[in-house]
Backbone as CSV, one residue per row, in Angstrom:
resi,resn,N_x,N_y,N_z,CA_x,CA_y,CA_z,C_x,C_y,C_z
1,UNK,74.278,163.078,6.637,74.191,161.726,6.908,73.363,161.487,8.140
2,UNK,72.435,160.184,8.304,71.764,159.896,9.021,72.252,159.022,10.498
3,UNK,71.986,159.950,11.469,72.655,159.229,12.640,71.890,158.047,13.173
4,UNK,72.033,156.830,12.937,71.200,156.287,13.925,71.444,155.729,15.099
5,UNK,71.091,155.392,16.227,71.675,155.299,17.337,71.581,153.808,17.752
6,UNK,72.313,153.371,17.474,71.978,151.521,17.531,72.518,151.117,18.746
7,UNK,72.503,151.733,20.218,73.077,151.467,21.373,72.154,150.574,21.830
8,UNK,70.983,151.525,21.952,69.695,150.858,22.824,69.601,149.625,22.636
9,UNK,69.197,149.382,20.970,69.087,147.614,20.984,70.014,147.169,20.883
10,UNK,71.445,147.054,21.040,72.632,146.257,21.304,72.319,146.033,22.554
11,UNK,72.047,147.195,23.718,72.216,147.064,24.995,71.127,146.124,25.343
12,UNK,69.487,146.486,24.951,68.764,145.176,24.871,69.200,143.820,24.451
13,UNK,69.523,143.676,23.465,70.053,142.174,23.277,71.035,142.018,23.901
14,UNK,71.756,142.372,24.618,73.039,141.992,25.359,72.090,141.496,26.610
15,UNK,71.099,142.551,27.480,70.142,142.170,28.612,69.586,141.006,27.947
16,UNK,69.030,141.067,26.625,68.136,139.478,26.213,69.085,137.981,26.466
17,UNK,70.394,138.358,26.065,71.252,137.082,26.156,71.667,136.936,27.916
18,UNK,71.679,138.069,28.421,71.953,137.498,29.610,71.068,137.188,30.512
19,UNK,69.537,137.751,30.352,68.767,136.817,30.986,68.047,135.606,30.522
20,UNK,68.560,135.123,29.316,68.531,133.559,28.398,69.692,133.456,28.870
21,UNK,71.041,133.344,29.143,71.874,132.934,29.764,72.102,132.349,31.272
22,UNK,71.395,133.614,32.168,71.050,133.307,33.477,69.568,132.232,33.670
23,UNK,68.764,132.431,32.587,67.886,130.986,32.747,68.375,129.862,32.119
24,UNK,69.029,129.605,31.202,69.566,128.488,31.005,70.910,128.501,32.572
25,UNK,71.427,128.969,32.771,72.272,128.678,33.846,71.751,128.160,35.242
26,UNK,70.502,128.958,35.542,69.211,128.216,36.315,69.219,127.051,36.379
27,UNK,68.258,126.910,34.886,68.072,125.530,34.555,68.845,124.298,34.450
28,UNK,70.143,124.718,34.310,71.140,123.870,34.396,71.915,123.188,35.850
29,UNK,71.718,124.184,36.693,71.641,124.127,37.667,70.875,123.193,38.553
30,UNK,69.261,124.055,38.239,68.507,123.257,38.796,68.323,121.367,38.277
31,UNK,68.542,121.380,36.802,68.854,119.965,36.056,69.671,119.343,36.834
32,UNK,70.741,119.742,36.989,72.149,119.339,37.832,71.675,118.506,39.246
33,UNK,71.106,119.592,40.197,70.715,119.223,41.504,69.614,118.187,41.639
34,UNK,68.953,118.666,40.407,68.012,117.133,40.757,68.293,115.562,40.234
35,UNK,69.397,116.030,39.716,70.311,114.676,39.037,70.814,114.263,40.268
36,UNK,71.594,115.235,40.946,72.196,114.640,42.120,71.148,114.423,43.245
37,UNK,70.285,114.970,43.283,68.749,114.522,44.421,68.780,112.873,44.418
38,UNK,68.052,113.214,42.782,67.414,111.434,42.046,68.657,110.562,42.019
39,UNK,70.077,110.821,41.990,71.413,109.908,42.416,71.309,109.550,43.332
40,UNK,71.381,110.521,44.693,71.399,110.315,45.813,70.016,109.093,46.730
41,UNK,69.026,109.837,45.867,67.922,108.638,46.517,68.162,107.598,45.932
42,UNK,68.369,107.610,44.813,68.542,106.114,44.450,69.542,105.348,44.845
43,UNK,71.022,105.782,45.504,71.958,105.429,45.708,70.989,105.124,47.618
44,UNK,70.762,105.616,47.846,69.913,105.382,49.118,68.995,104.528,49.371
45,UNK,68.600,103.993,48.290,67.449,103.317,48.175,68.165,101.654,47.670
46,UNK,69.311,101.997,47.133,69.999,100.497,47.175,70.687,100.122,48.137
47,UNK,71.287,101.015,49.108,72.044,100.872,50.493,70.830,100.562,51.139
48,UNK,70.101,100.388,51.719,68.962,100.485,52.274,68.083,98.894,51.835
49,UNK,68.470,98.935,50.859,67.801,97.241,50.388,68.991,96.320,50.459
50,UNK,70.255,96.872,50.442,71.156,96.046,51.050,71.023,95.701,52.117
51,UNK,71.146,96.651,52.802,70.958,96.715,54.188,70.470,95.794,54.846
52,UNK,69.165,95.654,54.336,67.702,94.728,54.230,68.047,93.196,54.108
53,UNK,69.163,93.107,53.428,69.352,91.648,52.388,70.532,91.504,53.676
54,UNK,71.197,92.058,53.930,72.233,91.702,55.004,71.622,91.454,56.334
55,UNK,70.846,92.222,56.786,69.912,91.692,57.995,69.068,90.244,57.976
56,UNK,68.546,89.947,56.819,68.064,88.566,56.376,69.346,87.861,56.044
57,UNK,70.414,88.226,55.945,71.511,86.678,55.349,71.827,86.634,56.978
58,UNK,71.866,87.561,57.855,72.442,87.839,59.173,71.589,86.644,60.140
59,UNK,70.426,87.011,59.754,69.471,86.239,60.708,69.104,84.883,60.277
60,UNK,69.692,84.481,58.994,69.824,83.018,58.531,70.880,82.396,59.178
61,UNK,71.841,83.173,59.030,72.856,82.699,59.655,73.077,82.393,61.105
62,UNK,72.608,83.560,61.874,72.157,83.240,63.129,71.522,81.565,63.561
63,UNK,70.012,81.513,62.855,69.822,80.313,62.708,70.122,79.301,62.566
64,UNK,71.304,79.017,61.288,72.231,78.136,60.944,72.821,77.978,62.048
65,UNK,73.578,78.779,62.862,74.581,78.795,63.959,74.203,77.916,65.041
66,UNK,72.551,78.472,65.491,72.167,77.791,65.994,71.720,75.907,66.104
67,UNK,71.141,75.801,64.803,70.894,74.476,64.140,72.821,73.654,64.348
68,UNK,73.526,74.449,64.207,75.069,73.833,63.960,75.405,73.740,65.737
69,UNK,75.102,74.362,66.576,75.377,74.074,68.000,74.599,72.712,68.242
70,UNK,73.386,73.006,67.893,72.436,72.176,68.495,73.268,70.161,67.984
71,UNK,73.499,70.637,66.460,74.182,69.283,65.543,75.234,68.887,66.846
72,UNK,76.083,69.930,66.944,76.935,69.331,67.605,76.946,68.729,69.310
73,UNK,75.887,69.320,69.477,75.475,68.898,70.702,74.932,67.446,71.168
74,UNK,73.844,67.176,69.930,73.726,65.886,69.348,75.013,65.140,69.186
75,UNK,75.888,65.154,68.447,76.925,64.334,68.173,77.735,64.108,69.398
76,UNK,77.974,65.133,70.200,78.620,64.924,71.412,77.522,63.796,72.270
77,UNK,76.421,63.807,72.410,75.713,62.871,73.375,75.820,61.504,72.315
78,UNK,76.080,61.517,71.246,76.171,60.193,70.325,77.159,59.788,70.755
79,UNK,78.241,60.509,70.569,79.774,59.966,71.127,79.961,59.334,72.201
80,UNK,79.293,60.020,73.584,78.656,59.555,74.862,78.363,58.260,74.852
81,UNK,77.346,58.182,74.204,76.678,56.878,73.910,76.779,55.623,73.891
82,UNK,77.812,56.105,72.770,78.632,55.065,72.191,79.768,54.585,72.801
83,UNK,80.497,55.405,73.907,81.405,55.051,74.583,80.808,54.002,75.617
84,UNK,79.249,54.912,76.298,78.928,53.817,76.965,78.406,52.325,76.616
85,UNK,78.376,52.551,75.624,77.538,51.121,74.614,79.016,50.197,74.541
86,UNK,79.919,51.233,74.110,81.088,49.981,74.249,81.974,49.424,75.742
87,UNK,82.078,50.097,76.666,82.579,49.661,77.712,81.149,48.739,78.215
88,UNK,79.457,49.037,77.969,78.930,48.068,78.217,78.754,46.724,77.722
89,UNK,79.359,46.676,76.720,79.648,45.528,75.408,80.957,44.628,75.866
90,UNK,81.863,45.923,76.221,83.180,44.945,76.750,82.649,44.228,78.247
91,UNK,82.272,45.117,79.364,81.630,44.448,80.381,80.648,43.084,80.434
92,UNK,80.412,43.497,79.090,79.545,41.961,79.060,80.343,40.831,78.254
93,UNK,81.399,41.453,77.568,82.269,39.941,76.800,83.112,39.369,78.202
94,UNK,83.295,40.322,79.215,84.601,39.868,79.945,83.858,39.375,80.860
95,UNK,82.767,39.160,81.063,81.786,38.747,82.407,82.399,37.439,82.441
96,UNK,82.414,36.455,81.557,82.908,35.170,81.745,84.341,35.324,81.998
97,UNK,85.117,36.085,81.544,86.513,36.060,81.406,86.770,35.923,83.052
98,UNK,86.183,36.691,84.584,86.769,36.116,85.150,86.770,34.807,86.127
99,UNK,85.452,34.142,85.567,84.768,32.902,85.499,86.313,31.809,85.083
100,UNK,86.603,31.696,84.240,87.786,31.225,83.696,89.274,31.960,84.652
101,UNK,89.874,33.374,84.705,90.578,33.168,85.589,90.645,32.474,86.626
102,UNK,89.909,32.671,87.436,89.664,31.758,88.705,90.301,31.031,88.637
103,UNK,89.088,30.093,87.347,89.200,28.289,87.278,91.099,28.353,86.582
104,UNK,91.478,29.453,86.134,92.898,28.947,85.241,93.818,28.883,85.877
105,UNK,93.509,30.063,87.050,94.473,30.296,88.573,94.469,28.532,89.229
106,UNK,93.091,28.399,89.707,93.652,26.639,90.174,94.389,25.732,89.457
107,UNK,94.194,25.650,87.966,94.538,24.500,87.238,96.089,24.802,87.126
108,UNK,96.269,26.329,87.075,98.324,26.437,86.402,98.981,25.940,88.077
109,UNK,98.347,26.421,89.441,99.048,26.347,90.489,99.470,25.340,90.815
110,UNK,100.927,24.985,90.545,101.321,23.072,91.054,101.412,23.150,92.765
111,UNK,101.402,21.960,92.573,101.584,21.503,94.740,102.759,22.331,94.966
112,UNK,102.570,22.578,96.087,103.997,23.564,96.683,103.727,24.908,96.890
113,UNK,103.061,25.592,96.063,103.000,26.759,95.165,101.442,27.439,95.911
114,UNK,101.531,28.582,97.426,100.566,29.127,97.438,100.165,30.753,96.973
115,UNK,99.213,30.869,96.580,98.996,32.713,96.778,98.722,33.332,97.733
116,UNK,99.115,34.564,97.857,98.666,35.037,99.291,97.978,36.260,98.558
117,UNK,98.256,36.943,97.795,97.311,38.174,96.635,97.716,37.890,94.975
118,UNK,96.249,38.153,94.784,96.430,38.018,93.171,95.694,39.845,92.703
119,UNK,96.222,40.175,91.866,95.783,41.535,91.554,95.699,41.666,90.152
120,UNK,94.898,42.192,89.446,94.392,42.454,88.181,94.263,43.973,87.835
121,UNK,95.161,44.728,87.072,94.708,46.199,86.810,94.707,46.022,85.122
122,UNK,93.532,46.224,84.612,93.686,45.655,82.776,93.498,44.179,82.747
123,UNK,94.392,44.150,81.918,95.391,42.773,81.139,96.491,42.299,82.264
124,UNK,96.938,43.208,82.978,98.191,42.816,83.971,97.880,42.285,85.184
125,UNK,98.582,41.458,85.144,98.774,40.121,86.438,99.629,40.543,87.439
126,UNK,99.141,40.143,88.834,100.196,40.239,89.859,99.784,39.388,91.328
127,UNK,100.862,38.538,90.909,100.864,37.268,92.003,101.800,37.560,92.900
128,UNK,101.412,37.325,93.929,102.239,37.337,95.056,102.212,35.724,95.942
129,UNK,103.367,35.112,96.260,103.018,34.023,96.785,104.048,33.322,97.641
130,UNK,103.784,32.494,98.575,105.164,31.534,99.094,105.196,30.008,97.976
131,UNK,106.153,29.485,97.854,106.530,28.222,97.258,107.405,27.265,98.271
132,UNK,107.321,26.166,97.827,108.537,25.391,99.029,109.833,25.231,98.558
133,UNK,110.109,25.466,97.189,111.201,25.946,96.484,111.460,26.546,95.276
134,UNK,112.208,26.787,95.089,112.156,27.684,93.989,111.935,27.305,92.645
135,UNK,112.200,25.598,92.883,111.825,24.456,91.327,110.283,25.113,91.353
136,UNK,109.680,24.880,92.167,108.133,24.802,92.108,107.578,26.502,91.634
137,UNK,108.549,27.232,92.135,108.311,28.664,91.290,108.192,28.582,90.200
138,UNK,109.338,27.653,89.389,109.254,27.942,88.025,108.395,27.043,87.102
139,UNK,108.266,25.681,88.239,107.139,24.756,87.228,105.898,25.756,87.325
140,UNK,105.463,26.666,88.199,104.934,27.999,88.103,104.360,28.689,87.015
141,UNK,105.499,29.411,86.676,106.029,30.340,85.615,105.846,29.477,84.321
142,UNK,106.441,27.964,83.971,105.842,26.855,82.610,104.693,26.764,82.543
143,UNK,103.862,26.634,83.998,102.477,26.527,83.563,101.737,27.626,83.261
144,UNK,101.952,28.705,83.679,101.424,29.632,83.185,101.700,29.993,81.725
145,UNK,102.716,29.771,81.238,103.495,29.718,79.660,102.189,29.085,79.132
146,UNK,102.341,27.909,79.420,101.348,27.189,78.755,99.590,27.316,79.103
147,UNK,99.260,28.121,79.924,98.113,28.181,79.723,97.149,29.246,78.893
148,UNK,96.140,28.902,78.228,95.713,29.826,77.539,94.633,31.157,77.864
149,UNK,94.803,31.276,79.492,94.386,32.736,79.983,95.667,33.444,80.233
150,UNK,96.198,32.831,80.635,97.644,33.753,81.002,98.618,33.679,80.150
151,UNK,99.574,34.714,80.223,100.967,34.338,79.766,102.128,35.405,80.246
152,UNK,103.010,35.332,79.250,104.055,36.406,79.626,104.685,36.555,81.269
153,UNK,104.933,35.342,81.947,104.957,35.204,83.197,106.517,35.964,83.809
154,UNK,106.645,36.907,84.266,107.983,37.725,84.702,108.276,37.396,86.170
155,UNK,108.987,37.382,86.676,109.444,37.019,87.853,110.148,38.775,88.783
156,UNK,109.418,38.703,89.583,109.863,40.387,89.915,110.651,40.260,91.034
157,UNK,110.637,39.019,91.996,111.185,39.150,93.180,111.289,37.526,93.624
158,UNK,111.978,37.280,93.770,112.242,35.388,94.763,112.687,35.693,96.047
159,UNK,112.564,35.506,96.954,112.954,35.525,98.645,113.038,34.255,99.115
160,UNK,113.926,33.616,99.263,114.478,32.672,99.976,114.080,33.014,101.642
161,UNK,113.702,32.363,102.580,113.444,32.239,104.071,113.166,31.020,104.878
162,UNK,113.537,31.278,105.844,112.856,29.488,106.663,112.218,30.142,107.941
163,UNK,110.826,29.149,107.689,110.089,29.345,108.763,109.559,28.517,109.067
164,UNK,109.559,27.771,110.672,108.742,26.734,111.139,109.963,25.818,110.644
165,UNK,111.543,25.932,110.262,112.540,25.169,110.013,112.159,24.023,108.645
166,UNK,111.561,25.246,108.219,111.487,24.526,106.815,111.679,26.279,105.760
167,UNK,112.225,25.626,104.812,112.991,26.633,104.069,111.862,26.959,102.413
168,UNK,111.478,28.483,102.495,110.358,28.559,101.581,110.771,29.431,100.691
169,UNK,110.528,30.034,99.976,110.618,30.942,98.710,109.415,31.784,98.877
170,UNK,109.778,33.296,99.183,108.517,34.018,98.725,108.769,34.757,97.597
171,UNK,107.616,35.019,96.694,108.000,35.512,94.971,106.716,36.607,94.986
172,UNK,106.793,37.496,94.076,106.481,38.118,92.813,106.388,37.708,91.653
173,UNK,105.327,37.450,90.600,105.425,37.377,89.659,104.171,38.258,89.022
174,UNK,104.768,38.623,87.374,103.669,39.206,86.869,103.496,38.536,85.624
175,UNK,102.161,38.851,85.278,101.771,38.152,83.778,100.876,38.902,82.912
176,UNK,100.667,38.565,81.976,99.689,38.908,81.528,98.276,38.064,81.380
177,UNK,96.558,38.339,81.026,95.798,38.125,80.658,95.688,37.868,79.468
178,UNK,95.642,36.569,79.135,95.127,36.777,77.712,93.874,35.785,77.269
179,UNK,93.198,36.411,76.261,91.640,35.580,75.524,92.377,33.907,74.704
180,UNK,91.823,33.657,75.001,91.996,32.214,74.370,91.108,32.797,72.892
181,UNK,92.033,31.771,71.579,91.044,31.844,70.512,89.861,30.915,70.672
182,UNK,88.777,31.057,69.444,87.686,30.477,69.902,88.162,29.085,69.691
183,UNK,88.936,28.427,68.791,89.195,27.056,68.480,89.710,26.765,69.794
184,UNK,90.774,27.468,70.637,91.229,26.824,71.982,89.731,26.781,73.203
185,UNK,88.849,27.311,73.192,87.742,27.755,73.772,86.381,26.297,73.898
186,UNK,86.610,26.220,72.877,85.776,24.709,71.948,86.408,23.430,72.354
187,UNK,87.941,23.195,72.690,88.404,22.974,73.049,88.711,22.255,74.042
């Protein structure tokens, strides 16, 4: 019988598969790494244009921020403005108003009845005065009821005294300011 020796080429094809094995394992390899290369840059290359897009929303915003100080800076000098526009508006309605106290102070004061300080803080009244009695305090206090700058007439203090042997009343009173309507004004 014929021996033949079939080692050699087993052992060759075993070397053939394993260096087609070790190049496909190469190649697979190397396939692999450049998958993860070309991942990686590309994953780099969108962080990076983010990046980009966040630095531009950053520096809009900045801007905005700015434009929004500036708004409000504006609105604060409007507010200003306007405060002064209205206390100069009221300064000019009340210019007459104390044109008329004055004149309302002579007309309510009956005989008897002097001031010695009149004081104004606001709307609030404050008379200080001697009387020759205390009737004449209060025909006072009616006329002021009835007049249409003043009202609300309070009585804070009466002092009875005699001086020069005549017997006087010194008072306190407070009141208020008030606008006449325009029909009482016309009037």
């Amino acid at each position: 019988m014929a021996r033949i020796n079939l080692l050699p080429w087993r052992e060759e094809l075993n070397k053939q598969k394993q260096r087609e094995f070790a190049f496909l394992s190469g190649g697979s390899v190397l396939i692999a790494g450049l998958v993860v290369l070309f991942s990686h840059l590309h994953i780099n290359g969108m962080i990076e244009n983010q990046n980009q897009r966040n630095d531009y929303l950053q520096s809009e915003i900045d801007l905005l921020n700015k434009r929004i100080g500036r708004i409000k800076e504006l609105e604060k000098m409007k507010g200003d403005l306007l405060a002064r526009m209205n206390v100069i508006q009221e300064l000019q309605s009340s210019r007459p108003e104390s044109v008329h106290l004055m004149d309302e102070m002579v007309r309510t004061l009956p005989d008897g009845v002097y001031l010695n300080a009149f004081n104004q803080k606001g709307r609030n009244l404050t008379m200080k005065g001697v009387a020759q009695s205390n009737a004449r305090v209060s025909d006072y206090m009616r006329s002021i009821e009835d007049s249409d700058w003043f009202g609300g007439p309070r009585l804070d203090l009466i002092k009875s005294s005699v001086a020069k042997r005549r017997r006087i009343a010194n008072f306190t009173l407070r009141g208020k300011q008030k606008a006449p309507t325009k029909t009482d004004e016309a009037g």
